[in-house]
RODREN-808521 format. One record per residue (C-alpha): residue number from 0; x negated, y negated, z negated. Coordinates in nm, 4 decimals. Example, Ala and Ser with C-alpha at 12.3 -4.5 7.8 and 13.67 -1.06 7.14 Angstrom:
2
kollo pos: 0, c1: -1.2300, c2: 0.4500, c3: -0.7800 .
kollo pos: 1, c1: -1.3670, c2: 0.1060, c3: -0.7140 .
This chain:
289
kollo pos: 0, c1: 1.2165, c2: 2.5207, c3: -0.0622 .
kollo pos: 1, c1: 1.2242, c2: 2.1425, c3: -0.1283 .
kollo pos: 2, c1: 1.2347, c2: 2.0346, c3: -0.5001 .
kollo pos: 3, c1: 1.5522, c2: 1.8870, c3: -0.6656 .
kollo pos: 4, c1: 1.4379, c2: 1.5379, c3: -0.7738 .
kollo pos: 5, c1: 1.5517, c2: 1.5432, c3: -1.1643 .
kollo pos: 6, c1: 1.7317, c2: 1.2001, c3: -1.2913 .
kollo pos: 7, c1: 1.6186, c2: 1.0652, c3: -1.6019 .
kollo pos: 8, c1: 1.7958, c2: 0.9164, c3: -1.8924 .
kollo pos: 9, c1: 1.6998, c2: 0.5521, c3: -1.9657 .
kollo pos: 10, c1: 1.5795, c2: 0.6575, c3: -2.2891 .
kollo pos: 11, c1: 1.3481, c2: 0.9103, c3: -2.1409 .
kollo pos: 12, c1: 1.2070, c2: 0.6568, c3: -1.9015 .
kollo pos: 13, c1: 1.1742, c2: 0.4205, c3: -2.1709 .
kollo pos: 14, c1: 0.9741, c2: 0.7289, c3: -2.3706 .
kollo pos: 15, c1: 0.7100, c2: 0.7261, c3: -2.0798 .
kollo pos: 16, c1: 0.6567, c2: 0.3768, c3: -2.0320 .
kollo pos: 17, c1: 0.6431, c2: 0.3058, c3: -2.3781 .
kollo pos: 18, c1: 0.2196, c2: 0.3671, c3: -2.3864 .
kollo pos: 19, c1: 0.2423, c2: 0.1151, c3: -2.1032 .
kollo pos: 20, c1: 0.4488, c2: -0.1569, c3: -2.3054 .
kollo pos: 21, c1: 0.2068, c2: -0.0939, c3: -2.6173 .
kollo pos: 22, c1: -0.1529, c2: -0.1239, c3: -2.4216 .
kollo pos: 23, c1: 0.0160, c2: -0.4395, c3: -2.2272 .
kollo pos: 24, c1: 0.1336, c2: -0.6159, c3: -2.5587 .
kollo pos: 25, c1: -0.1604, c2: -0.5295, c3: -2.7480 .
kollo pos: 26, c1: -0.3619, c2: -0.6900, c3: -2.4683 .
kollo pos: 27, c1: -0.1472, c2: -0.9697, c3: -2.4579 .
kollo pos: 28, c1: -0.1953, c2: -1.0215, c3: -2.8723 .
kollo pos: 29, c1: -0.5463, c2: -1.0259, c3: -2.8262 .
kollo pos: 30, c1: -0.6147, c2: -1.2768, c3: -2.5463 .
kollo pos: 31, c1: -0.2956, c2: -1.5138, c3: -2.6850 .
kollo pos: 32, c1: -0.3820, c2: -1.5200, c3: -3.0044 .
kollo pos: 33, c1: -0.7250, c2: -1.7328, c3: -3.0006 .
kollo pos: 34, c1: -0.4638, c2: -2.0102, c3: -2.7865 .
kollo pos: 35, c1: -0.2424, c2: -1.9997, c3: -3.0370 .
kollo pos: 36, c1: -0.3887, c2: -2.0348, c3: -3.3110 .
kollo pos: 37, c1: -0.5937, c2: -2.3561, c3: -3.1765 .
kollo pos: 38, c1: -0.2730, c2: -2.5146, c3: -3.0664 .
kollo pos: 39, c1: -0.1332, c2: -2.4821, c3: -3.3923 .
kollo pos: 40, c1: -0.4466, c2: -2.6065, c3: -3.5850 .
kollo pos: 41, c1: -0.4784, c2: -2.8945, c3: -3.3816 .
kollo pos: 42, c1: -0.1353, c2: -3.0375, c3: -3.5787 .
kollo pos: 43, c1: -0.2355, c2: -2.8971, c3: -3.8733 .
kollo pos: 44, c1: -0.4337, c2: -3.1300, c3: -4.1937 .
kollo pos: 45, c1: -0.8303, c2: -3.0383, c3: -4.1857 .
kollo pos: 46, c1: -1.0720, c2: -3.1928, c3: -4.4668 .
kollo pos: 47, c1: -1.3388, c2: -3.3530, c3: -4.2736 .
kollo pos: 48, c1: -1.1158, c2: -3.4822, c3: -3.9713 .
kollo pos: 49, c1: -1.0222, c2: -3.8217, c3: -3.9205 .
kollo pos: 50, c1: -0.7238, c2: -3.7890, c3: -3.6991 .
kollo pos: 51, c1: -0.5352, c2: -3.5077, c3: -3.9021 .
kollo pos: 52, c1: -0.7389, c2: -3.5113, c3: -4.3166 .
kollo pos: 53, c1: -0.3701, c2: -3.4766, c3: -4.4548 .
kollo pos: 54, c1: -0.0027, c2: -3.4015, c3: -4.3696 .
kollo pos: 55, c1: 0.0912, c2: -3.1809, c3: -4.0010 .
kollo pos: 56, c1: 0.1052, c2: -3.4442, c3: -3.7055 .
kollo pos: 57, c1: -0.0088, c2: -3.5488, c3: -3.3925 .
kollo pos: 58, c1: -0.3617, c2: -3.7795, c3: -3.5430 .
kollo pos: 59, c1: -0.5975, c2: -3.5642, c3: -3.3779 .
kollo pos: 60, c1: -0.4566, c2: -3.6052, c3: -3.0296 .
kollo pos: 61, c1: -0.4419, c2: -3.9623, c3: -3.0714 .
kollo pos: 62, c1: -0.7819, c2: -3.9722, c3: -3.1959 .
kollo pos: 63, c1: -0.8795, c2: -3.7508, c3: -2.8957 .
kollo pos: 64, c1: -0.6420, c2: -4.0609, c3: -2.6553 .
kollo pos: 65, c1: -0.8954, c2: -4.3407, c3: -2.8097 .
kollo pos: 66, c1: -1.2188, c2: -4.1959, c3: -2.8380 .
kollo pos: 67, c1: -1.4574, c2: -4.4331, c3: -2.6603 .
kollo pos: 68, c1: -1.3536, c2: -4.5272, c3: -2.2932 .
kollo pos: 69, c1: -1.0429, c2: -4.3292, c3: -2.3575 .
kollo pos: 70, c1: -0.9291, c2: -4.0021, c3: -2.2758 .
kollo pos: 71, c1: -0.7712, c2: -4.1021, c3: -1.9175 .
kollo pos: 72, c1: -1.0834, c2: -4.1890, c3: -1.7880 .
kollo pos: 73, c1: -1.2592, c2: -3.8876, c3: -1.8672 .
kollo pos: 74, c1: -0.9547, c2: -3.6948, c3: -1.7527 .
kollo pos: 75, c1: -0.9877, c2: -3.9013, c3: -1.3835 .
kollo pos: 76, c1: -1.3528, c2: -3.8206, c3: -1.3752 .
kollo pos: 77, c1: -1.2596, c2: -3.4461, c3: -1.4705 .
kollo pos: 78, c1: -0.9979, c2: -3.4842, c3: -1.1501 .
kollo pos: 79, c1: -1.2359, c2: -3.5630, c3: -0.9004 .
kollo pos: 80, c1: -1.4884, c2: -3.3710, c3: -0.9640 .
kollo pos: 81, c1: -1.2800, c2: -3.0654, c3: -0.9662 .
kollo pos: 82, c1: -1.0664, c2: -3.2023, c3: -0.6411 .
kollo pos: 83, c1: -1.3859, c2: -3.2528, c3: -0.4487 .
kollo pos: 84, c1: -1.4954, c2: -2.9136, c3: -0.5180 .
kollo pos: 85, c1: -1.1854, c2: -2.7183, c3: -0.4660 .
kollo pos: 86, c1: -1.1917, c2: -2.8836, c3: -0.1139 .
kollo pos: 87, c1: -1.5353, c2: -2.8225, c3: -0.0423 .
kollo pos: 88, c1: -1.5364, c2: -2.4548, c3: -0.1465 .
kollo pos: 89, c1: -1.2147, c2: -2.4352, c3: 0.0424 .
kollo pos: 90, c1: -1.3469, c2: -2.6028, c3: 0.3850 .
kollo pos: 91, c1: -1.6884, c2: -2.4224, c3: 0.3851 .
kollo pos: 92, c1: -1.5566, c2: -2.0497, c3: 0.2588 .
kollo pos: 93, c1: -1.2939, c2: -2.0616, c3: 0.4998 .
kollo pos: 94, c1: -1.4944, c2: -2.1134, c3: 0.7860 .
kollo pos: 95, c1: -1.8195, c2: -1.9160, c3: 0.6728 .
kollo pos: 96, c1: -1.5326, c2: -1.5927, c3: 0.6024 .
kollo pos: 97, c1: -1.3659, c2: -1.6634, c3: 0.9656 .
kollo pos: 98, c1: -1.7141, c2: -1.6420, c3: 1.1006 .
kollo pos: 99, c1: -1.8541, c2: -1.3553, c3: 0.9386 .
kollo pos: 100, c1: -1.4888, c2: -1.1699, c3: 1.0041 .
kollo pos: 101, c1: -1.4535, c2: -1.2412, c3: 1.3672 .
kollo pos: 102, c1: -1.7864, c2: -1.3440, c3: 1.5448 .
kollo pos: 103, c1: -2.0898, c2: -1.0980, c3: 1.5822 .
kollo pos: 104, c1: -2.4817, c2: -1.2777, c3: 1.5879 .
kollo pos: 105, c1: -2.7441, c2: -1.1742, c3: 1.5067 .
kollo pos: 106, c1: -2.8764, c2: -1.1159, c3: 1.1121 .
kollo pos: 107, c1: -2.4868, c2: -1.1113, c3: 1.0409 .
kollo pos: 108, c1: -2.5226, c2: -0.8740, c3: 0.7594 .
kollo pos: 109, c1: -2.8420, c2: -1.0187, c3: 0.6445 .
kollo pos: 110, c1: -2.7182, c2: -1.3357, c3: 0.5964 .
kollo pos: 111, c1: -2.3989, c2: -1.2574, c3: 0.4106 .
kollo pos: 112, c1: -2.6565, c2: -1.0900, c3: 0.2134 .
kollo pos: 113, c1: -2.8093, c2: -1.3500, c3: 0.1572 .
kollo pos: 114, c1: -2.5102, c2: -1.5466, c3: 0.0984 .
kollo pos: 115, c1: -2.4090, c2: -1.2588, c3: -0.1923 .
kollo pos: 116, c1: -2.7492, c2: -1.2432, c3: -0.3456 .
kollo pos: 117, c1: -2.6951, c2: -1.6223, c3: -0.4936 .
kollo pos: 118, c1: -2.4596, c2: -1.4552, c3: -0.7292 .
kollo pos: 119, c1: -2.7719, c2: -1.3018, c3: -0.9198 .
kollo pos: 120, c1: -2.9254, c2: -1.6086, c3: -0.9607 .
kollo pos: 121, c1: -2.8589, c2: -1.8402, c3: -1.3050 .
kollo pos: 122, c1: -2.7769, c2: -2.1431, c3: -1.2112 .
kollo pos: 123, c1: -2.9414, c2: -2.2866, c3: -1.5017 .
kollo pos: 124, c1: -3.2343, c2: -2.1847, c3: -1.3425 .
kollo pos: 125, c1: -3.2173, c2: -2.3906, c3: -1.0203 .
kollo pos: 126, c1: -3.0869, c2: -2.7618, c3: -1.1851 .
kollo pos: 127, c1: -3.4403, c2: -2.8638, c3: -1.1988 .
kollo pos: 128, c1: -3.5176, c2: -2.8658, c3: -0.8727 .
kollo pos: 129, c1: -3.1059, c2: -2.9384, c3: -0.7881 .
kollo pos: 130, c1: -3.1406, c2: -3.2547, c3: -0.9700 .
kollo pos: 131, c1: -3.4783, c2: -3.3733, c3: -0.7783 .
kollo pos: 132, c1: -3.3302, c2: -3.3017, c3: -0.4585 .
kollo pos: 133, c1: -2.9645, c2: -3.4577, c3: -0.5377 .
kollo pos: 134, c1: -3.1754, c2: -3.7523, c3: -0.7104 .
kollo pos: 135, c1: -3.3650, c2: -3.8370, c3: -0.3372 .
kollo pos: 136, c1: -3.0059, c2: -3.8540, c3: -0.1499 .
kollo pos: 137, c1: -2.8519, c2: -4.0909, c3: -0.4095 .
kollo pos: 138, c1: -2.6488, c2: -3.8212, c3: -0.5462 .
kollo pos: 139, c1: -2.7806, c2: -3.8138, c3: -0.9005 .
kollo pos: 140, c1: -2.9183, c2: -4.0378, c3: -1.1082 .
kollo pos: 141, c1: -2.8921, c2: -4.4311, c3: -1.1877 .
kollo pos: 142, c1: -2.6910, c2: -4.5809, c3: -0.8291 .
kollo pos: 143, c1: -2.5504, c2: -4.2357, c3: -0.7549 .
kollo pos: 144, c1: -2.2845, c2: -4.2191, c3: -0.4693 .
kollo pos: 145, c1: -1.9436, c2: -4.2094, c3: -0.7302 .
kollo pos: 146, c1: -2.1946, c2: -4.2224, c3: -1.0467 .
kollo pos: 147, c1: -2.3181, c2: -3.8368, c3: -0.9738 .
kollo pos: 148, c1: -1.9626, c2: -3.7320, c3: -0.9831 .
kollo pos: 149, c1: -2.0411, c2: -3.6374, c3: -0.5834 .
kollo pos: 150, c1: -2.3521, c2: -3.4726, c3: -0.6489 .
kollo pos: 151, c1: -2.1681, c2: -3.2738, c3: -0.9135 .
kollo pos: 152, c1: -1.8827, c2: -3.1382, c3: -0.7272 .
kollo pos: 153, c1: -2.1600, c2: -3.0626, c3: -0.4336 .
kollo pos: 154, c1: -2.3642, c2: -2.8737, c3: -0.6958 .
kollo pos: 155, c1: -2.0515, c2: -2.6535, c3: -0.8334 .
kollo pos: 156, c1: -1.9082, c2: -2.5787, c3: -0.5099 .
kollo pos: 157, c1: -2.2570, c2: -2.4267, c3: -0.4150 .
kollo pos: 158, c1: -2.2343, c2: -2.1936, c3: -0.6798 .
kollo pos: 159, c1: -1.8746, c2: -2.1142, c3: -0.5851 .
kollo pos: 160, c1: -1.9163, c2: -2.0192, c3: -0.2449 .
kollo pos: 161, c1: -2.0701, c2: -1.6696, c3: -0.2207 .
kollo pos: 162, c1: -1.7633, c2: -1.5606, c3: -0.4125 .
kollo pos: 163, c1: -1.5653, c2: -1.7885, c3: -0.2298 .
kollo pos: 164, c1: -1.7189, c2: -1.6563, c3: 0.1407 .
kollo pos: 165, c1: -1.6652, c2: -1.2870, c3: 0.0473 .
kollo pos: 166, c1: -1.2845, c2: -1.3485, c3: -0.0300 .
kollo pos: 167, c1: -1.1957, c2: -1.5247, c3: 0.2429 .
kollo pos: 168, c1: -1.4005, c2: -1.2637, c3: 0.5100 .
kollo pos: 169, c1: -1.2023, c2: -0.9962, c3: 0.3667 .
kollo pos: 170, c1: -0.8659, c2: -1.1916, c3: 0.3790 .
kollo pos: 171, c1: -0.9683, c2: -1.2608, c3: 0.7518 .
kollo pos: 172, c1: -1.0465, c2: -0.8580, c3: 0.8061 .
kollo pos: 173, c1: -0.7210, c2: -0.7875, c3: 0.6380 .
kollo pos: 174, c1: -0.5224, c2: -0.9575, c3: 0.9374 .
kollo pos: 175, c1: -0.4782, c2: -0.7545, c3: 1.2526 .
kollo pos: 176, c1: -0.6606, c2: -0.9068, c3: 1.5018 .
kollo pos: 177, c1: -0.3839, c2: -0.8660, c3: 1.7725 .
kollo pos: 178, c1: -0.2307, c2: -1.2494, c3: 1.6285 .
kollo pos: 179, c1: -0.5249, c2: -1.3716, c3: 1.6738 .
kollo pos: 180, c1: -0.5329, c2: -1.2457, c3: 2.0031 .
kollo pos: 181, c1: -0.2000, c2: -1.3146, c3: 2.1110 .
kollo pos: 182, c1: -0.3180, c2: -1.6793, c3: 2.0275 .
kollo pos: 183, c1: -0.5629, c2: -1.6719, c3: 2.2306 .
kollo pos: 184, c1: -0.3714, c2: -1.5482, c3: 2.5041 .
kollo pos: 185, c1: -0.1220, c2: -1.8627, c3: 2.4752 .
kollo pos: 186, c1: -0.4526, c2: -2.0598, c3: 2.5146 .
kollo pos: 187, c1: -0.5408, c2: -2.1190, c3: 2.1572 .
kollo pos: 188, c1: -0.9353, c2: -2.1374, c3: 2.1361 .
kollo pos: 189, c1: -1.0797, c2: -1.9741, c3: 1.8318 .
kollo pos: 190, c1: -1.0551, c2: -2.3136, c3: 1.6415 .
kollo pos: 191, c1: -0.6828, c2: -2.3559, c3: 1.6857 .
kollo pos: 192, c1: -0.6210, c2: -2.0548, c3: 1.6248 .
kollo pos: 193, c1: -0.7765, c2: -2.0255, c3: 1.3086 .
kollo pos: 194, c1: -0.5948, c2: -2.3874, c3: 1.2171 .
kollo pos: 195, c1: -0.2295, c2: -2.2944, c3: 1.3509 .
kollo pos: 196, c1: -0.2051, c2: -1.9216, c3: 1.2674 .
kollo pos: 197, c1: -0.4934, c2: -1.7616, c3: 1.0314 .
kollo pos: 198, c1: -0.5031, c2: -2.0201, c3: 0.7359 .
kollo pos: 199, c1: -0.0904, c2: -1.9250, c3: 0.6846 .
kollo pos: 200, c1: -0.2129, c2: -1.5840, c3: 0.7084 .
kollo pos: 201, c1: -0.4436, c2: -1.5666, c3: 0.4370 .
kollo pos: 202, c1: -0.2829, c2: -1.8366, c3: 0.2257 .
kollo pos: 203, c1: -0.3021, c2: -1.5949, c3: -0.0836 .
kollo pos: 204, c1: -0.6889, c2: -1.5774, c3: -0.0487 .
kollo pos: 205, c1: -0.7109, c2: -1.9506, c3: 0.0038 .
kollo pos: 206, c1: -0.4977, c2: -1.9958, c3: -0.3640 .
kollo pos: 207, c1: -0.7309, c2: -1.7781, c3: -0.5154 .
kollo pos: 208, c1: -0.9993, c2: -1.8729, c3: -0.3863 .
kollo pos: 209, c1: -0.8337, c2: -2.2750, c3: -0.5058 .
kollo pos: 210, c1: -0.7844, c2: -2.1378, c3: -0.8319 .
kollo pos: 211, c1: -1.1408, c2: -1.9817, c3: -0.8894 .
kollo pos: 212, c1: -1.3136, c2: -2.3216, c3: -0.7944 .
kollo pos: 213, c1: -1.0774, c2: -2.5158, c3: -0.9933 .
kollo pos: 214, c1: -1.1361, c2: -2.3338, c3: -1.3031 .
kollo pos: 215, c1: -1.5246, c2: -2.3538, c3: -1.2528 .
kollo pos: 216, c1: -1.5427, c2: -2.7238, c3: -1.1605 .
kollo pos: 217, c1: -1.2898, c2: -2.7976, c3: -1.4670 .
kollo pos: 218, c1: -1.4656, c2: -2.5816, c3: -1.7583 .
kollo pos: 219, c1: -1.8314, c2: -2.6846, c3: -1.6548 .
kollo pos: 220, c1: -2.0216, c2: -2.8123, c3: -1.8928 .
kollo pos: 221, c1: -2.3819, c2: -2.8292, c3: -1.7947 .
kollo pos: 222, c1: -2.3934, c2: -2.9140, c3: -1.4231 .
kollo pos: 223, c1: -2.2488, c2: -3.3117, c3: -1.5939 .
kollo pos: 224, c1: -2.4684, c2: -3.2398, c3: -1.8688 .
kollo pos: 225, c1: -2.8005, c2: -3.2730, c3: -1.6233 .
kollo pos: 226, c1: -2.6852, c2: -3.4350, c3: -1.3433 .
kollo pos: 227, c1: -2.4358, c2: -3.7390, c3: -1.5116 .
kollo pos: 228, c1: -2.6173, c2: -4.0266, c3: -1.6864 .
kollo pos: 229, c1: -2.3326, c2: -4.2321, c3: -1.7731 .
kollo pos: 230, c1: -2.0885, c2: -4.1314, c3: -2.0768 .
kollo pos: 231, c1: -1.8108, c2: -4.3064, c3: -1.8587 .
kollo pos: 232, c1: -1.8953, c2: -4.0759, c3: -1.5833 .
kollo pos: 233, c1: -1.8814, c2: -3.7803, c3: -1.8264 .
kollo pos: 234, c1: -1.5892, c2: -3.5106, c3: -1.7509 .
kollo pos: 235, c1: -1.3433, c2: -3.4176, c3: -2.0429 .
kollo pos: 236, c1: -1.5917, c2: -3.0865, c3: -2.1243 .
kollo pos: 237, c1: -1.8486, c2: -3.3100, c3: -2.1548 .
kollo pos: 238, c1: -1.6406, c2: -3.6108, c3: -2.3506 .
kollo pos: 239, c1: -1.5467, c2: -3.3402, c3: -2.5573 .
kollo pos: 240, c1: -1.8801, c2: -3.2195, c3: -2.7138 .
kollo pos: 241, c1: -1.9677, c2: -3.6034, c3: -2.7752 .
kollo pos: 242, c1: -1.6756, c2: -3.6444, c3: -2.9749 .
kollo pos: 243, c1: -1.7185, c2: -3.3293, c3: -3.1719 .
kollo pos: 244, c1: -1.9698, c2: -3.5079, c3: -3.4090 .
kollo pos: 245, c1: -1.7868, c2: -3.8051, c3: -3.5712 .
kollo pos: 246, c1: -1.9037, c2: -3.9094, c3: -3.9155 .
kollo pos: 247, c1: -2.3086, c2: -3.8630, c3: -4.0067 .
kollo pos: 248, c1: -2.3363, c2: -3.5311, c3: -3.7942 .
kollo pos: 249, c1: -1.9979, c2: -3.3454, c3: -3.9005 .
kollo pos: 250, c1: -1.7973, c2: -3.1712, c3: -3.6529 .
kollo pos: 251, c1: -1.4492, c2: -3.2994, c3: -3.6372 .
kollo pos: 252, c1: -1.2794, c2: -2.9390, c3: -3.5586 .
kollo pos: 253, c1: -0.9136, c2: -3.1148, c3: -3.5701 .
kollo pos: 254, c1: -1.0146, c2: -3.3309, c3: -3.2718 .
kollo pos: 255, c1: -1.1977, c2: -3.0138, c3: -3.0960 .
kollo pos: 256, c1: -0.9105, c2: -2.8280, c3: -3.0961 .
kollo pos: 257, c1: -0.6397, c2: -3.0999, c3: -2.9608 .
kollo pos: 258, c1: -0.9042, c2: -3.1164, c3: -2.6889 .
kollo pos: 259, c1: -0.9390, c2: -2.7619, c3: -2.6041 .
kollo pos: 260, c1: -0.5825, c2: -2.7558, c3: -2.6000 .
kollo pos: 261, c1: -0.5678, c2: -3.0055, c3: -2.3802 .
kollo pos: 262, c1: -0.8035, c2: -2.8666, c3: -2.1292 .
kollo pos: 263, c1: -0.6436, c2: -2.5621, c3: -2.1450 .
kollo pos: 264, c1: -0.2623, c2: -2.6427, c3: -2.0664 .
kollo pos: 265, c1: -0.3708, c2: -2.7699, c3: -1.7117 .
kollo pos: 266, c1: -0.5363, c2: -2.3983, c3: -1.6241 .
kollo pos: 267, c1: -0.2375, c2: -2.2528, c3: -1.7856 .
kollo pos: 268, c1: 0.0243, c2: -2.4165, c3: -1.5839 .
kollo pos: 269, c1: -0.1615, c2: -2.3873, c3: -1.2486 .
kollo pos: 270, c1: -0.2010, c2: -1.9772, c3: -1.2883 .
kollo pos: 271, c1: 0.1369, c2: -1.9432, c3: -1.3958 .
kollo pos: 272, c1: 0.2475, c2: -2.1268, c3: -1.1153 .
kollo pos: 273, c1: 0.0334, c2: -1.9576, c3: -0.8372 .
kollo pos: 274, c1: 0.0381, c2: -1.5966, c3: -1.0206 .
kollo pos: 275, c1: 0.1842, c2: -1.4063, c3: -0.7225 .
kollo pos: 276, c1: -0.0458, c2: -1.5778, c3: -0.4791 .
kollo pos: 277, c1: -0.3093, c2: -1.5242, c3: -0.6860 .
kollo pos: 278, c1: -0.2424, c2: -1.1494, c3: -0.7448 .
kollo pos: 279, c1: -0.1812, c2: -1.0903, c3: -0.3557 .
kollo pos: 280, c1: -0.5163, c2: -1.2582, c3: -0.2578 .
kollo pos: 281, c1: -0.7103, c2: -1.0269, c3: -0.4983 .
kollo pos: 282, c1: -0.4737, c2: -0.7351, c3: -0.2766 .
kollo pos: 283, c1: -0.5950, c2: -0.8356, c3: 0.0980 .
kollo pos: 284, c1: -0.8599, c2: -0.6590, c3: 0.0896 .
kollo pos: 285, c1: -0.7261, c2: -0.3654, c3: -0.0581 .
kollo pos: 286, c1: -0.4750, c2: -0.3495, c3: 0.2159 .
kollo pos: 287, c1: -0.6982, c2: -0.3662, c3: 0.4954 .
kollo pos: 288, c1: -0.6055, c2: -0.1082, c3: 0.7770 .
């Protein structure tokens, strides 16, 4: 005897889901608030700032705009850094996943392995020798290729890419391999057919796997710290710490916080933006089969 499925009020509904809406908000409170409350500090008056000492304005952002070669050139170094490493994690984990996903060799496993296992590794711990090797192919150092900015985005795009690898092999397991088949059939070889069909196909691992590197290559701190010699090569992280200490040694916390804010609104905008790609990416893999 099948079960009469029981309507409930609105009210009711809204009883059960209201643990939901309280855990969610709560959550929401927690990680907001720390945004917040810089954003707002960075108009308010601080003793011991020069941009902001009295009076709510906008001083410590245009302290922040002037600070040495100014802020747009830190910004543009900050771009293309994190532009060449989004496309080199991009190129190198799309092809490296298609591989591993569709072609069987020999030490397969092992090597993705192998691939995985430089997750476990600090990659504080291998700038040393990073910066020796980079150094002999003009990629860091005085007459760098770019001022280092190259070697840089090489460096954190290498530390992207096991991550990077994994997502896109199991967005490329996810899809059935009957279209890539069928394209094979219409005389596709396995290059075009990756190009014309299977990079639509796992678009939402490719945005994630865009948004990952993005964050990484626009946070970093201390891959510019050892490899960039230059202050006018120096990324906005890495601007921003110099700029910190203003007057005999004391932190400048008004100008800090316009800059974190302005580092900040960038990430915001481009999660917000690519949220459902983002979310379906993570998914893929779930979905498989």
């Amino acid at each position: 005897m099948s079960k009469k499925l029981v309507k409930r009020s609105p009210m009711a509904q809204f009883a059960i889901r209201t643990p939901y809406y309280v855990l969610t908000l709560g959550l929401a409170i927690i990680f907001m608030y720390p945004l917040l409350w810089t954003a707002i500090k960075s108009f308010a008056p601080q003793g011991g700032s020069i941009g902001q000492p009295e009076g709510w304005g906008v001083g410590n952002y245009e302290t922040l705009f002037n600070y040495q070669a100014g802020i747009w050139v830190y910004l543009k170094n900050s771009l293309l850094i994190t532009i060449l490493c989004v496309v080199f994690t991009l190129v190198l984990s799309t092809l490296g996943g298609y591989a591993f996903a569709r072609f069987s060799f020999p030490g397969k496993n092992l090597l993705f392995l192998l691939v995985l296992s430089i997750l476990m590794v600090p990659y504080a711990t291998l700038l040393l020798p990073l910066i020796i090797w980079l150094k002999n192919l003009h990629l860091a150092g005085a007459g760098a290729i770019l001022g280092g900015r190259l070697g840089v985005a090489i460096v954190l795009a290498v530390f992207q890419l096991p991550f990077a690898v994994y997502m896109m092999r199991i967005s490329f397991e996810a899809i059935p391999k009957e279209i890539e088949e069928a394209a094979l059939i219409d005389g596709c070889g396995s290059l075009g057919a990756l190009l014309r069909i299977m990079l639509y196909a796992v678009k939402p691992g490719l945005i994630t796997v865009g948004i990952f590197a993005f964050l990484a290559a626009w946070n970093d701190f201390m891959v510019p710290l050892f490899l960039l010699n230059s202050g006018d090569n120096s990324p906005m992280p890495l601007a921003m710490v110099n700029m910190r200490q203003q007057v005999m040694g004391t932190i400048d916390y008004g100008v800090t916080e316009a800059g974190v804010v302005f580092l900040t609104v960038p990430c915001v905008i481009l999660f917000l933006a690519l949220q459902r790609h983002y979310v379906r990416g993570f998914m893929s893999g779930a979905l498989k089969g």
